[in-house]
C-alpha positions in Angstrom: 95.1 99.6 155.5 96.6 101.4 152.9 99.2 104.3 153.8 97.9 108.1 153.7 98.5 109.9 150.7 101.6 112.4 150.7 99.9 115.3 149.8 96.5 116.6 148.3 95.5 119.7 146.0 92.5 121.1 145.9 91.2 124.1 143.8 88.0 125.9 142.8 85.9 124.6 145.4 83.9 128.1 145.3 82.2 128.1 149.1 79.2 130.1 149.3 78.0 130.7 145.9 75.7 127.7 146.0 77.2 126.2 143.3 79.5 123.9 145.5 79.0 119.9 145.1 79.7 119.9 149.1 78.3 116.6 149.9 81.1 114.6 147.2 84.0 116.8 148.3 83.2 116.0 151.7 82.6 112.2 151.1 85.6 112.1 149.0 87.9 113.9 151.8 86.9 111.3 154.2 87.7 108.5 152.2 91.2 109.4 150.9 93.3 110.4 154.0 96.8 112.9 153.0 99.5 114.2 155.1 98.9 117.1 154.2 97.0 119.7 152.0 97.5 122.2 149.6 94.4 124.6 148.2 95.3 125.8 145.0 92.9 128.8 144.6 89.3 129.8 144.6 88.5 127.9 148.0 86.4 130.7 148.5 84.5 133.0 146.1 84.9 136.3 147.9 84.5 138.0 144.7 80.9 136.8 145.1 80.6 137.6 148.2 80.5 141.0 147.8 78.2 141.0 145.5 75.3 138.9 147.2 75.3 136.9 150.9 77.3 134.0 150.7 75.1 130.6 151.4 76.5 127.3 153.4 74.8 124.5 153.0 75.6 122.1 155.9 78.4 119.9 153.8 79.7 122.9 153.1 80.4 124.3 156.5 81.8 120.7 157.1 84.6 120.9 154.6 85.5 124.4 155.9 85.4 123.1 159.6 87.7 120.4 157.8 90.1 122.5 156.4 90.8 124.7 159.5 91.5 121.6 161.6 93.9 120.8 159.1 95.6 124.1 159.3 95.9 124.0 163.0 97.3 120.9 162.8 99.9 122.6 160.4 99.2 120.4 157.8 97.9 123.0 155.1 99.2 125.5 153.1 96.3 128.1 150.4 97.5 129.6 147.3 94.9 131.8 146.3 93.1 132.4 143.4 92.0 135.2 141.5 88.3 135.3 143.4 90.2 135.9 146.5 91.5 138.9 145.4 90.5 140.8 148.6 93.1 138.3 150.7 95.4 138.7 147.9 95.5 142.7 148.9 95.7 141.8 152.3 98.7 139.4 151.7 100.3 142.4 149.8 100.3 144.8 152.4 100.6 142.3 155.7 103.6 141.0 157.2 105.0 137.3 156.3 102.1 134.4 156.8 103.5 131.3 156.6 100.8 129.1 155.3 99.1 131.4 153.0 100.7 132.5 149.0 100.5 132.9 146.0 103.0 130.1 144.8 104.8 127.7 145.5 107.6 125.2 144.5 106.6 121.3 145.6 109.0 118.7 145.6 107.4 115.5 145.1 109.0 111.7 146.7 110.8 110.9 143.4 112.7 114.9 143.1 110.2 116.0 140.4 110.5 120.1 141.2 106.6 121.0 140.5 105.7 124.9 140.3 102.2 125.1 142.0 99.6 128.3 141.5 96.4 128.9 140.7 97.0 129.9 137.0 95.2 133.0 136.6 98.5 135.1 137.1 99.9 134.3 134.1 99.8 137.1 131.3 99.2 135.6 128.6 96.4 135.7 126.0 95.3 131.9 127.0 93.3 133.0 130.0 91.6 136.4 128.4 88.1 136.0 127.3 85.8 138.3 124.7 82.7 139.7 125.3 80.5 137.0 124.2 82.3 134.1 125.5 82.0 136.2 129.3 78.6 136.2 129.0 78.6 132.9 128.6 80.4 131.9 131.4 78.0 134.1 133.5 75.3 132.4 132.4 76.5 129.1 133.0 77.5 130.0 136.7 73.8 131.4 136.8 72.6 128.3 135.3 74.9 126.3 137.6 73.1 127.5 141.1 69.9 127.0 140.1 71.1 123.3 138.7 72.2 122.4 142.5 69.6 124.4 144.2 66.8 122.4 142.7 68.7 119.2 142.2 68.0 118.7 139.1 68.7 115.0 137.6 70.4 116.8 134.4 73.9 117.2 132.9 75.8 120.1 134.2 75.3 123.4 132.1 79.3 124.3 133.4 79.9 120.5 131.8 78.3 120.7 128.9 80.3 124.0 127.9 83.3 122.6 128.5 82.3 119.7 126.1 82.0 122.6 123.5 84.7 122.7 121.2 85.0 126.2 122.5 85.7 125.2 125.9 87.7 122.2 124.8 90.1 125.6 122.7 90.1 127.3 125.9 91.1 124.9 128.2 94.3 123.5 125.8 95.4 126.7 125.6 95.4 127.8 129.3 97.7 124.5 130.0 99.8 125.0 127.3 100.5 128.3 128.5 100.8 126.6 132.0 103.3 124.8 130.9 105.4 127.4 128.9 105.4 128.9 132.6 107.1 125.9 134.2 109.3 125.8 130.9 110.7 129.2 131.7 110.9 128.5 135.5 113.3 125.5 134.8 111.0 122.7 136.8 109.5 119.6 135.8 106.0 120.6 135.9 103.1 122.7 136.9 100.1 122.1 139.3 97.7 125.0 138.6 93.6 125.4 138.5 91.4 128.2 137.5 89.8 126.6 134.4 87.9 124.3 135.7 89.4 121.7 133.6 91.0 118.8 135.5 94.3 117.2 133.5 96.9 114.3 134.7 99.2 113.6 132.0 102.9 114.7 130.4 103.7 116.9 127.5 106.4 117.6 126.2 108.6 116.3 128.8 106.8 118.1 131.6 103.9 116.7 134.0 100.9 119.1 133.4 98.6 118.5 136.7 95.3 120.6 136.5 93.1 120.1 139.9 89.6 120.9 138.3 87.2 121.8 140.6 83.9 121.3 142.5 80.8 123.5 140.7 80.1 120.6 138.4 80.2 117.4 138.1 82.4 115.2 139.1 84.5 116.9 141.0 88.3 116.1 141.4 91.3 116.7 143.4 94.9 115.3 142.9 96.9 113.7 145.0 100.6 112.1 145.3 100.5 108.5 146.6 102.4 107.2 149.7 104.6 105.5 147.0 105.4 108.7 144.8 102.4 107.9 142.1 99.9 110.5 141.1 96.5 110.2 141.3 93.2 112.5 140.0 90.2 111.0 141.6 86.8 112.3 141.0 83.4 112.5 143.3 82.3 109.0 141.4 85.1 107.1 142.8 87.2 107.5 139.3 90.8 107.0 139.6 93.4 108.2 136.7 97.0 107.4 137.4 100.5 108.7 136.1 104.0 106.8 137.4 107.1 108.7 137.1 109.3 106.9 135.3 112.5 107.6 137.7 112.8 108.0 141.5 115.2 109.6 143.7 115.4 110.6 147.1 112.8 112.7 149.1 112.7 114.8 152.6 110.4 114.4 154.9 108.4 117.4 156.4 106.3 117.2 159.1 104.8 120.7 159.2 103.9 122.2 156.0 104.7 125.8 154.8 104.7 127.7 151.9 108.7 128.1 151.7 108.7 124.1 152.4 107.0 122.4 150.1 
């Protein structure tokens, strides 16, 4: 049996809009076992929330229930996204919590010094949208619901925008600002989310990790192996890997925090 991974990240799973491919998540949680567990953003879509009554679906309450047992066990740390703005104000104004930020550094089994956020933070012209292109996106997330609601046996309308050249511009030029970010932070590489557009690969001497997300298909999450590899595996069962090309040594932690990592 093979060892449990050292860590997982998982972003823009979106609980409660309806839009949430539960059922894979769930599946694919059970079937690749971590130490421990970092949510990088948009978990929940509270922004949603108070605009219409959040609806579970029963995988859905299943991954929460899965995530809170991992936080009792202190295996979990949430960075939160830009549709959790309302725990964002609460962070702001609260005294210290120790497994819930904004950021983090993450120190990976072969030293690689990885910054780790959500990626909507960043002000930079890479993430701002005009007019017509945030109607788009509306109507994609409207399209999206109905898409899972009815189960439809069609491509993903989030997908296929994504495909677009458009969304394709978009996406390259949210990581490249990602990675000017960890440039100008002096570490070897960013771990973000928020654009929906899941990455695994090195540029320009840094390791650009993006987690993707869960509102269509496949679905992905990233992990760092028992031996120091990392992985992005997808609802299918697809697995893309990256070695690092040097190793050093690492610390062990047995409960996680968000001044640990």
């Amino acid at each position: 049996m093979s060892l449990p991974h050292r860590c997982l990240f998982l972003s823009d799973v979106h609980l409660g809009t309806g839009r949430t491919r539960a059922r894979a998540l769930w599946t694919l949680l059970q079937r690749e076992p971590s130490e421990r567990v970092v949510l990088v953003g948009d978990i929940l879509d509270l922004t949603s929330w108070q605009q219409r009554h959040p609806r579970f679906s029963q995988f859905e309450w299943q991954v929460l229930q899965w995530l809170l047992q991992r936080h009792r066990a202190g295996e979990l740390v949430w960075l939160l996204g830009n549709h959790e703005q309302p725990l964002r104000d609460w962070l702001g104004t609260s005294a210290a919590c120790s497994w819930i930020s904004e950021q983090l550094t993450y120190t990976s089994l072969h030293g690689q010094r990885l910054l780790v956020t959500h990626g909507d933070q960043l002000d930079c012209q890479a993430i701002s949208f005009n007019r017509g292109e945030e109607l788009a996106i509306r109507l994609c997330h409207r399209l999206e619901s109905q898409h899972l609601r009815w189960n439809l046996k069609l491509p993903s309308p989030s997908a296929l925008a994504m495909g677009t050249a458009s969304g394709r511009r978009l996406i390259s030029r949210f990581h490249s600002a990602q990675l000017e970010a960890a440039r100008q932070a002096g570490v070897d590489g960013i771990i973000c989310g928020h654009s929906h557009g899941a990455a695994l690969e090195q540029r320009d001497g840094l390791l650009l990790i993006n987690t993707g997300c869960w509102t269509h298909p496949p679905g992905t999450v990233v992990v760092e192996t028992a031996c120091g590899s990392w992985e992005l595996l997808d609802g299918n069962g697809g697995r893309q890997q990256w070695h690092p090309e040097t190793a050093s040594g690492h610390t062990n932690v047995s409960s996680v925090r968000a001044d640990q990592l």
